[in-house]
ZAMI-973822 format. One record per residue: residue number from 0; residue in one letter; x, y, z of N, C-alpha, C in turn. Coordinates in steps of 0.05 Angstrom, whole numbers. Layout:
BEGIN
   num   residuo     n_px     n_py     n_pz    ca_px    ca_py    ca_pz     c_px     c_py     c_pz
   NUM         a        X        Y        Z        X        Y        Z        X        Y        Z
...
END
This chain:
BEGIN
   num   residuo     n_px     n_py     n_pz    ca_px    ca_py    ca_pz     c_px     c_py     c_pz
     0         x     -480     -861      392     -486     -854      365     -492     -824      362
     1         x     -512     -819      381     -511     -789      378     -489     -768      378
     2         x     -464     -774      395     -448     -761      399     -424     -761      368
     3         x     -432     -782      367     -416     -783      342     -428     -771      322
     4         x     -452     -770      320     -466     -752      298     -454     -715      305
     5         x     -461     -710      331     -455     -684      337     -420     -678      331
     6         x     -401     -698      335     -376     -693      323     -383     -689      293
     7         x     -389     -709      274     -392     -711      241     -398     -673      239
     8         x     -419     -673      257     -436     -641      249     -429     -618      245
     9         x     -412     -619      274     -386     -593      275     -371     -597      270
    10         x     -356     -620      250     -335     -629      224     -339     -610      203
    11         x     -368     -620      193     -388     -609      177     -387     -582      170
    12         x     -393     -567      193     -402     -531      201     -374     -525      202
    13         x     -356     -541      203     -331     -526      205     -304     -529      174
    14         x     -319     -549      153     -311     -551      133     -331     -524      124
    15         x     -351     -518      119     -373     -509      111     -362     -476      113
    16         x     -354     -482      151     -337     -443      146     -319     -444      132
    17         x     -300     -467      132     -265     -458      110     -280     -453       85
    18         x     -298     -465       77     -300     -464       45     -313     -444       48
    19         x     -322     -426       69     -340     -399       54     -309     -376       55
    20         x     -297     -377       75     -281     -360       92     -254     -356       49
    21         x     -253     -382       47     -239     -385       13     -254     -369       -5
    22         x     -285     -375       -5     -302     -361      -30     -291     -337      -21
    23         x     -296     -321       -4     -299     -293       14     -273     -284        2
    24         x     -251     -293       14     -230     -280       11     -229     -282      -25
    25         x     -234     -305      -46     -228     -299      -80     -243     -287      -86
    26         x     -265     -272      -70     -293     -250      -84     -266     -233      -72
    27         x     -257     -220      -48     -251     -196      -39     -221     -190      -60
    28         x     -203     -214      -72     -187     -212      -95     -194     -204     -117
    29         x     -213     -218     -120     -229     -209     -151     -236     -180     -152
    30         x     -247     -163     -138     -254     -144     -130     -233     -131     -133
    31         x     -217     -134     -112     -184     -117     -113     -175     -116     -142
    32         x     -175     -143     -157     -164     -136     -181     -176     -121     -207
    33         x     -202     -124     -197     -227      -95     -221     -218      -66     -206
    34         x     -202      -60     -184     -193      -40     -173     -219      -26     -150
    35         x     -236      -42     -144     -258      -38     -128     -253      -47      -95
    36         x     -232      -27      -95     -225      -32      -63     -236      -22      -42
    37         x     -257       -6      -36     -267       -2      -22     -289      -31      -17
    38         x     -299      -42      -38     -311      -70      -39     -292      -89      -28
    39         x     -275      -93      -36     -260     -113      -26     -257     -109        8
    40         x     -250      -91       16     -242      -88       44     -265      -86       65
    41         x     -293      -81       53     -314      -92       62     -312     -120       76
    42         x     -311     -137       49     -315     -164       50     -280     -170       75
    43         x     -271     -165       73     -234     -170       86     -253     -162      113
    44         x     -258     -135      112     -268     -125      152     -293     -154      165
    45         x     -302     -161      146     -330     -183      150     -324     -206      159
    46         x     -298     -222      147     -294     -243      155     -265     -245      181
    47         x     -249     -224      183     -234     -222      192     -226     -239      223
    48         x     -255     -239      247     -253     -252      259     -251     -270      260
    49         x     -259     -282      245     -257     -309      242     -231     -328      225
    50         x     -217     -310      219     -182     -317      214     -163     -332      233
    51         x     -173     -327      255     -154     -325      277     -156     -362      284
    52         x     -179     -374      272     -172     -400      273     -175     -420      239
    53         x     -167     -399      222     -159     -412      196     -138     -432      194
    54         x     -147     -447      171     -110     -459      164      -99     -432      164
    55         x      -64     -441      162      -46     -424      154      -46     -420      116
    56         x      -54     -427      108      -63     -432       71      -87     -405       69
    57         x     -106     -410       91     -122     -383       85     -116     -367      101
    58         x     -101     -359      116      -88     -335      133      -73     -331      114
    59         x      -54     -342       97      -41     -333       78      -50     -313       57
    60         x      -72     -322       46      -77     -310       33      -94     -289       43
    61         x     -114     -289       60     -122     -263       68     -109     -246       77
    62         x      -83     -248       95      -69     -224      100      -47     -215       72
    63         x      -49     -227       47      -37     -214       35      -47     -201       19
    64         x      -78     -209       15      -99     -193        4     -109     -165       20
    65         x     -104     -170       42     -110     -142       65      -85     -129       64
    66         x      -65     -144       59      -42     -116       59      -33     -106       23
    67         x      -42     -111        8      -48     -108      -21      -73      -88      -16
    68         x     -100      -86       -4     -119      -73       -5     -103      -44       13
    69         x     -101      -44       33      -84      -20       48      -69      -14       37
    70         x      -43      -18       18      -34       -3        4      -35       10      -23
    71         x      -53       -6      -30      -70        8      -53      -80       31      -33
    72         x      -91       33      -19     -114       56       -6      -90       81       -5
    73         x      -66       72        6      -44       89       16      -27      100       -8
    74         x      -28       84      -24      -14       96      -56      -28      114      -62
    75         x      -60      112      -59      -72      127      -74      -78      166      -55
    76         x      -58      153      -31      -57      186      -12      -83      188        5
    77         x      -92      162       11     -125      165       23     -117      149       62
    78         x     -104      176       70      -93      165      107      -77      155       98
    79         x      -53      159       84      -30      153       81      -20      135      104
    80         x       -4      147      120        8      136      137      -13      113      160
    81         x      -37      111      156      -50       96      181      -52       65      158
    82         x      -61       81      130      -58       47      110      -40       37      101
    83         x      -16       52      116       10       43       97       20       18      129
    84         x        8       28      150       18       16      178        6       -9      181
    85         x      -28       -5      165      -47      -25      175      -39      -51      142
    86         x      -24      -43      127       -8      -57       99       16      -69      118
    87         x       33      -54      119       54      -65      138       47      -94      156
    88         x       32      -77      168       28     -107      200       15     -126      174
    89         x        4     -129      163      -15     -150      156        8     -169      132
    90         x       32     -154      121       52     -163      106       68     -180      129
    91         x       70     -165      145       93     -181      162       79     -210      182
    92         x       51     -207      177       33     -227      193       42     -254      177
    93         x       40     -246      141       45     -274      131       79     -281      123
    94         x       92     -266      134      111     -271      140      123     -293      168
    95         x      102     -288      187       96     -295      217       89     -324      214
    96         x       65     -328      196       51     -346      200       66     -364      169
    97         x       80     -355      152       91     -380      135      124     -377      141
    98         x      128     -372      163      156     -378      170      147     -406      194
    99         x      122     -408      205      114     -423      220      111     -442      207
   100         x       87     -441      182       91     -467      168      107     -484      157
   101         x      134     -455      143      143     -467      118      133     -471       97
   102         x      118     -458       92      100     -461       64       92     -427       56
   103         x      124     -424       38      129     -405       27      112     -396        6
   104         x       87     -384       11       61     -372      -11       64     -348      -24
   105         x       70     -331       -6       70     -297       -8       97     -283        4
   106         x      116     -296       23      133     -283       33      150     -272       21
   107         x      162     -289       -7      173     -265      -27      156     -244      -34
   108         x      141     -238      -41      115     -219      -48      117     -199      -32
   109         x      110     -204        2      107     -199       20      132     -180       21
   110         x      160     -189       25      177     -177       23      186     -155        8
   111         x      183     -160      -22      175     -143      -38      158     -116      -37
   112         x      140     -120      -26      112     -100      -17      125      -84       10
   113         x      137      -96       23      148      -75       49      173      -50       43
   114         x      201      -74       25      220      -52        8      206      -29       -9
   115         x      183      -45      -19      169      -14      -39      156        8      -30
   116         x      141        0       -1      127       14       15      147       27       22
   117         x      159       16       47      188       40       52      198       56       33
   118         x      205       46        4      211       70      -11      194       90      -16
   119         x      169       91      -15      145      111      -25      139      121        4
   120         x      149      112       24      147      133       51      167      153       51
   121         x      192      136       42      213      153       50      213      181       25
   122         x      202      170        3      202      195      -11      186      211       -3
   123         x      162      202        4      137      218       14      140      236       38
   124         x      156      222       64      165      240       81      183      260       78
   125         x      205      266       51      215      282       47      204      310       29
   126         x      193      295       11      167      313       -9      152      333       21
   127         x      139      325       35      119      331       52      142      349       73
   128         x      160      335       82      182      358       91      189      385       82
   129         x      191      383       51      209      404       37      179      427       34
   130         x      158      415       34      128      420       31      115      436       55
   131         x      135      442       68      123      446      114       97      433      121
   132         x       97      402      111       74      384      118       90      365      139
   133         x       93      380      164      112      368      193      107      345      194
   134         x       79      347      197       67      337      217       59      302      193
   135         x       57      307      173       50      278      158       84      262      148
   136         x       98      288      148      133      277      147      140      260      162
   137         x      137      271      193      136      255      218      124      231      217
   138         x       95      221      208       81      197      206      102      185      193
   139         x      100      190      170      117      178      146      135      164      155
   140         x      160      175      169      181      172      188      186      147      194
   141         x      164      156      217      164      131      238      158      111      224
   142         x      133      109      215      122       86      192      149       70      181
   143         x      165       79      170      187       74      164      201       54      175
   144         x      196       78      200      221       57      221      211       40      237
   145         x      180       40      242      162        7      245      175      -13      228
   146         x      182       -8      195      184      -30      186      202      -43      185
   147         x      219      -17      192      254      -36      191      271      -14      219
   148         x      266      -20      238      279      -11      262      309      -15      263
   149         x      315      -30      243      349      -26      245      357        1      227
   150         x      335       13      216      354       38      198      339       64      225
   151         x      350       62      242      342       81      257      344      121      252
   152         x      361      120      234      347      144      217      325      157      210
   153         x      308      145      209      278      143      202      266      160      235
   154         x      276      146      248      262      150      277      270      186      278
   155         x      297      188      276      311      217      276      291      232      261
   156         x      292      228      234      274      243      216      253      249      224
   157         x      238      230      236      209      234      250      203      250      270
   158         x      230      257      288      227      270      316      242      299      307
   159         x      252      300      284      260      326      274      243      346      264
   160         x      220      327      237      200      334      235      180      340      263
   161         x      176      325      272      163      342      291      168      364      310
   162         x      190      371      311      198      389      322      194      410      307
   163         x      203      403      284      198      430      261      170      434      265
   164         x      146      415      262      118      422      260      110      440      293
   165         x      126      438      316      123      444      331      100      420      348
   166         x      108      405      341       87      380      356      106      370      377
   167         x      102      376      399      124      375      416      123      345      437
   168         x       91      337      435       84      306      445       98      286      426
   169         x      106      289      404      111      268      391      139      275      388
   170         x      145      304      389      182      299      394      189      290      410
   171         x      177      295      435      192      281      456      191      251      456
   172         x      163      234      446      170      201      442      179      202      421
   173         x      185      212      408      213      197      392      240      206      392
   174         x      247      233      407      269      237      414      278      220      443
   175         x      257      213      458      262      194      480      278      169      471
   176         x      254      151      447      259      134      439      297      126      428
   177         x      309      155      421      328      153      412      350      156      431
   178         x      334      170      452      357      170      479      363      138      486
   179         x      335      126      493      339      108      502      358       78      489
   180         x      349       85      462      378       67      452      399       77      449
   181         x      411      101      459      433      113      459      448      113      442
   182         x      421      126      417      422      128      388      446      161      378
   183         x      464      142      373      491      168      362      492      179      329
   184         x      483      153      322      477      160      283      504      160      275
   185         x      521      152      283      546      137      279      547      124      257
   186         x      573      127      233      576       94      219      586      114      196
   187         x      583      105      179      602      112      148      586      112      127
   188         x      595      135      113      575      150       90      593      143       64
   189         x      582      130       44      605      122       26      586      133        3
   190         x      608      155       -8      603      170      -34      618      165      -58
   191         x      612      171      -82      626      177     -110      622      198     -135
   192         x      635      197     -147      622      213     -164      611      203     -188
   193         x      583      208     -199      575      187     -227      588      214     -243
   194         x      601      186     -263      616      204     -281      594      216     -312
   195         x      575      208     -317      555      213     -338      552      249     -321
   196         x      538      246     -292      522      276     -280      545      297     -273
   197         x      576      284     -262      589      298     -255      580      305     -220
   198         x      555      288     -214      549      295     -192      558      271     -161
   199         x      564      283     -141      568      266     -117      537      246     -108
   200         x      545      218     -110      520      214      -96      536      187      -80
   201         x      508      185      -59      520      168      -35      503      139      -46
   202         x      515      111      -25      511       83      -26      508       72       -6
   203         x      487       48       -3      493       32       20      508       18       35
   204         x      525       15       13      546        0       24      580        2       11
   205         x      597       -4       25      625        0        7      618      -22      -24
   206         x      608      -42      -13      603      -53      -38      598      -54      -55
   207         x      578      -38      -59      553      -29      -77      564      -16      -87
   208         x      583        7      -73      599       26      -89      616       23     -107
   209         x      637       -1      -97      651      -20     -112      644      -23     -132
   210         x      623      -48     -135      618      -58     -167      604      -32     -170
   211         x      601      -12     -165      589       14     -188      613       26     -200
   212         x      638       24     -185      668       36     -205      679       18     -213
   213         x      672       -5     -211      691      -26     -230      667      -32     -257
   214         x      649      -22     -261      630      -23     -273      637        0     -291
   215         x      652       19     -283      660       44     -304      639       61     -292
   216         x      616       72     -282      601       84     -276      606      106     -266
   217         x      621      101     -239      629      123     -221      658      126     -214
   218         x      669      143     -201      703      151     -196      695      173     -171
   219         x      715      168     -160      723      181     -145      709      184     -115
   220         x      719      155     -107      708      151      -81      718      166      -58
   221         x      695      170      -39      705      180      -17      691      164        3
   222         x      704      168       35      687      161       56      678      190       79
   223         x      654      192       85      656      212      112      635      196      131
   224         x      646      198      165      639      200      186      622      223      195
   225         x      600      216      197      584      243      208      589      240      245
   226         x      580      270      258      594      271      286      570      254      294
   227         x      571      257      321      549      236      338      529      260      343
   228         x      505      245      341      480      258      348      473      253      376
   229         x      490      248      389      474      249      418      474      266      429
   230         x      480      291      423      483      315      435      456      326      437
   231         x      450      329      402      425      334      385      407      326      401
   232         x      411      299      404      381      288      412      370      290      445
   233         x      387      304      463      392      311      491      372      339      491
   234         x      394      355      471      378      383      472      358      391      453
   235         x      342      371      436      325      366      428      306      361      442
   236         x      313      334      456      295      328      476      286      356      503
   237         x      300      363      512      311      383      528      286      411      528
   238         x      292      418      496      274      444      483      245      438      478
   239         x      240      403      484      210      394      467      199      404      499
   240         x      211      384      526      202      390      544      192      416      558
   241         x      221      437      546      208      458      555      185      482      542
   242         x      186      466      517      170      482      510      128      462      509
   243         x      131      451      528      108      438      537      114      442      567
   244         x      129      467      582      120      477      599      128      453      624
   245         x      141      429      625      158      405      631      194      418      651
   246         x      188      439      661      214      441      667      239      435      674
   247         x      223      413      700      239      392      723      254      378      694
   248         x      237      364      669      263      342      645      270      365      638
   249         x      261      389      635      281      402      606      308      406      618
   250         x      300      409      645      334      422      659      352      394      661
   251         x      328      371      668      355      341      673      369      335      644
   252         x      353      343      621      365      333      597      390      361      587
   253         x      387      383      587      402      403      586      425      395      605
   254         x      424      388      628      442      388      646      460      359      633
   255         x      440      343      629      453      310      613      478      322      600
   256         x      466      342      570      479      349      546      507      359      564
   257         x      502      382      581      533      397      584      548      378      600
   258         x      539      348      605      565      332      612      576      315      582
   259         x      567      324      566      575      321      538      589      337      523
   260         x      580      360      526      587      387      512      589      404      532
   261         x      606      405      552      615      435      562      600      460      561
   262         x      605      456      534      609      488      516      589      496      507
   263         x      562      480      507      541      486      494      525      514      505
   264         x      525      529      489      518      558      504      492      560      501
   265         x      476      536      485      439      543      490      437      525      508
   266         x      452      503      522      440      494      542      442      516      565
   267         x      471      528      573      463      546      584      450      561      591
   268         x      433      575      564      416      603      560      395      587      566
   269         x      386      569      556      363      553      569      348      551      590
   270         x      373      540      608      372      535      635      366      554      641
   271         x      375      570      639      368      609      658      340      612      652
   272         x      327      607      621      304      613      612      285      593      629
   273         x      294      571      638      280      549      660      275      565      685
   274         x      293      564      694      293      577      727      283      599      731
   275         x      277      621      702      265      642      702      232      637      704
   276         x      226      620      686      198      607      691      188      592      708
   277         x      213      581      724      198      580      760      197      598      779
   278         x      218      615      772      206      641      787      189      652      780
   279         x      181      658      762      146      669      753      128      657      768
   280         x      134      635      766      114      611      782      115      628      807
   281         x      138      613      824      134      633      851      130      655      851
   282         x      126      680      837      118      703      839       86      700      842
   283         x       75      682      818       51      687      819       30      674      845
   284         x       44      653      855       42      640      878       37      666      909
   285         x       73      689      901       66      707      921       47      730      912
   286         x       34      735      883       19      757      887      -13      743      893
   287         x      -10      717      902      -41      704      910      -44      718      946
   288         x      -24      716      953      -18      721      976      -34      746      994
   289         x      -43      746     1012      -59      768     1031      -41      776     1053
   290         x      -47      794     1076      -35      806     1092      -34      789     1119
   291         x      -42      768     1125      -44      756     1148      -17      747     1161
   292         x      -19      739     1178       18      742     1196       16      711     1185
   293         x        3      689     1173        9      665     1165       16      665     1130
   294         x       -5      687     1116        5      691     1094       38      709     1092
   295         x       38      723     1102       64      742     1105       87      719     1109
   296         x       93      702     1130      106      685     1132      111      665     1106
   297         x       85      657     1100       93      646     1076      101      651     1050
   298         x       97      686     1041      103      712     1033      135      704     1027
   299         x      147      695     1057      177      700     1058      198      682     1054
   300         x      178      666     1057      187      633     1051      192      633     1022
   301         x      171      643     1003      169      643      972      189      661      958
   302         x      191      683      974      207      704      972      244      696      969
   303         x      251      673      986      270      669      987      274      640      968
   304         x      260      626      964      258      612      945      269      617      927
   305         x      257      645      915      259      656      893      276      678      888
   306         x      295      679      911      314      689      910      334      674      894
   307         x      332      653      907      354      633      905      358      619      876
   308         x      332      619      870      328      611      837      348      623      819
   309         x      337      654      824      345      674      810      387      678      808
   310         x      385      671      836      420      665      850      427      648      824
   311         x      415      628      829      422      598      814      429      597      782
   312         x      418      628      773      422      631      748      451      636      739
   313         x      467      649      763      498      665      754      512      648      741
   314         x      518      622      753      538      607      742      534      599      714
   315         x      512      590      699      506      584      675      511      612      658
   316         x      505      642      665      504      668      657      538      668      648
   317         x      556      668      673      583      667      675      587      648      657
   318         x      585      627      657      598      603      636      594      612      601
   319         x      572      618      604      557      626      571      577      646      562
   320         x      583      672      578      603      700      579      628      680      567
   321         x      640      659      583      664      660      575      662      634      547
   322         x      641      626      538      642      613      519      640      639      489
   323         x      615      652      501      622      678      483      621      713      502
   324         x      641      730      494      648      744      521      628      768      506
   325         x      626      769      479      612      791      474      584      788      472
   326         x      568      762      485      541      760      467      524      782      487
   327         x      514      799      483      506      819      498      472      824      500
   328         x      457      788      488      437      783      504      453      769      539
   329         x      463      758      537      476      745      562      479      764      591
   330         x      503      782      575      507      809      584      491      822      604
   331         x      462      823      585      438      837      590      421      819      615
   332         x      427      802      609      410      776      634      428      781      655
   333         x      452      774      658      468      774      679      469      810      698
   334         x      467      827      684      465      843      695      432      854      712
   335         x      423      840      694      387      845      713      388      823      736
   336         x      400      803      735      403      788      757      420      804      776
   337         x      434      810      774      454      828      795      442      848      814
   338         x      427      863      780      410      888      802      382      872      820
   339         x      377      856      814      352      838      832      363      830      856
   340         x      387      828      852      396      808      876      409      838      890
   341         x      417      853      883      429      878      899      449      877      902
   342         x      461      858      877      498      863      880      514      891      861
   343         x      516      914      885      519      930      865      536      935      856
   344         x      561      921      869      590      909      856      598      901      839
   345         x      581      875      836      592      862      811      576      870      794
   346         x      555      894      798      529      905      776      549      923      763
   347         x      563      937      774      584      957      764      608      951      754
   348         x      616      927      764      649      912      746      638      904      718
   349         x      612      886      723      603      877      687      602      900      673
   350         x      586      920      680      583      950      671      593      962      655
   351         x      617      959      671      641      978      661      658      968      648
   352         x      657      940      649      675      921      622      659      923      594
   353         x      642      934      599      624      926      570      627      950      545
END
């Protein structure tokens, strides 16, 4: 008997939480809809733990009330990008959890709320671009491309922007990111002209474009192929590393690119600018150095090291010359290498060609 009472009890205490966990969440609605969201998301942070063993009926509705509260916060420019992420996840949760049920509540909604978000990022990341706000462009970006990883554009944008901001930690994970899917940015750009502006504008699809000229709207279709960005994203990656002082990747990704591009004459110049900053290194290594017959030896050891570095530079110097024969920073490198190394031969043939 007793035990059966103690089942009835925690029946009881556990009807007792659904029905508060319901009040909770139609106070934290009610709230949202007088526009008192900082109240609301109080009450949303309070009960939150205790979600995780709701029906799917009140998970529904609380995560669509928490991703309704976050993007209000984010519309209104207040941590943009962290409430537009923490809106996101909590849209796609009731997506998660009523694709499990089948009990379609919010997922149109839901859906709705993510296409709109993405559009108010993607404008926002460009506004904030054209604005030299790198570094919130970049958020924007990615945010983006959290929500729909198949338009991997977004990712590009993000690691471009940061490069522009000079944030060189976050170019490299997202220019990584794009190596690693052996992201080319490939595919077909389908343009027209609206005939009202007289102006070119582009479409998502041939389709779209379609019923817009059989519609009378637009004329004069075109298609273009943009080249592949994997070059881009090599010596992107390449320039983030080295300019975070990373030399060993900047030279493997530079070196990647010119089995792509030959011809690329800043991987080149690069490289030289690499090998020059490990010889610094070893220099400064030998001016630590003292007079002892064990430092002297080691003196000579560094010494030739860094000979060899410096050696190592010609062929990239030579290649760059014959990609461009007059660039006469090149010129200028190749010939201080010569005189370092004591070739006063070929210090005098460059010389005198010039």
């Amino acid at each position: 008997m007793k035990n059966k009472l103690m089942v009835l009890s925690l029946l009881l205490l556990t009807n007792i939480g659904a029905f508060a966990q319901k009040e909770e969440i139609k106070e934290a609605q009610s709230l949202y809809g007088k526009g008192k969201i900082q109240e609301s998301l109080t009450i949303l942070k309070k009960i939150e733990y205790l979600i995780v063993n709701a029906s799917d009926e009140v998970k529904s509705d609380f995560y669509f009330t928490k991703g309704n509260v976050y993007k209000e916060l984010a519309t209104k420019n207040i941590d943009a990008v962290t409430n537009f992420a923490l809106a996101s996840s909590a849209y796609q949760d009731i997506l998660l959890y009523e694709n499990d049920s089948r009990n379609y509540k919010y997922a149109f909604k839901a859906n709705l709320a993510l296409k709109e978000m993405k559009s108010t990022l993607v404008d926002g990341a460009f506004s904030d671009y054209k604005t030299g706000k790198f570094k919130e462009s970049a958020g924007k970006s990615y945010e983006v491309y959290l929500i729909d990883k198949k338009d991997t554009l977004n990712l590009l944008n993000a690691a471009a922007a940061s490069l522009a901001g000079k944030d060189f930690i976050n170019g490299i994970k997202y220019y990584d990111e794009l190596r690693k899917m052996n992201y080319t940015g490939k595919g077909t750009v389908y343009y027209a002209t609206n005939k009202k502006t007289k102006t070119e504008e582009t479409f998502i699809s041939m389709s779209a474009r379609e019923s817009n000229i059989q519609a009378g709207f637009y004329e004069k279709p075109r298609n273009f192929s943009p080249p592949s960005k994997k070059e881009e994203v090599l010596v992107s990656l390449a320039f983030c590393y080295m300019e975070r002082g990373d030399y060993a990747n900047a030279s493997k990704y530079y070196e990647n690119d010119l089995q792509i591009n030959p011809s690329c004459i800043d991987c080149y110049i690069n490289l030289v600018y690499v090998k020059m900053q490990l010889k610094k290194a070893l220099v400064d290594q030998m001016d630590l150095l003292g007079n002892s017959p064990k430092e002297m030896k080691e003196y000579d050891k560094l010494n030739a090291q860094k000979n060899e570095l410096v050696k190592s530079t010609i062929p990239y110097l030579k290649k760059a010359l014959t990609i461009e024969p007059k660039n006469t920073d090149v010129i200028k490198s190749l010939l201080g290498v010569y005189r370092t190394l004591d070739m006063t031969n070929e210090y005098n043939a460059l010389k005198s060609s010039m």
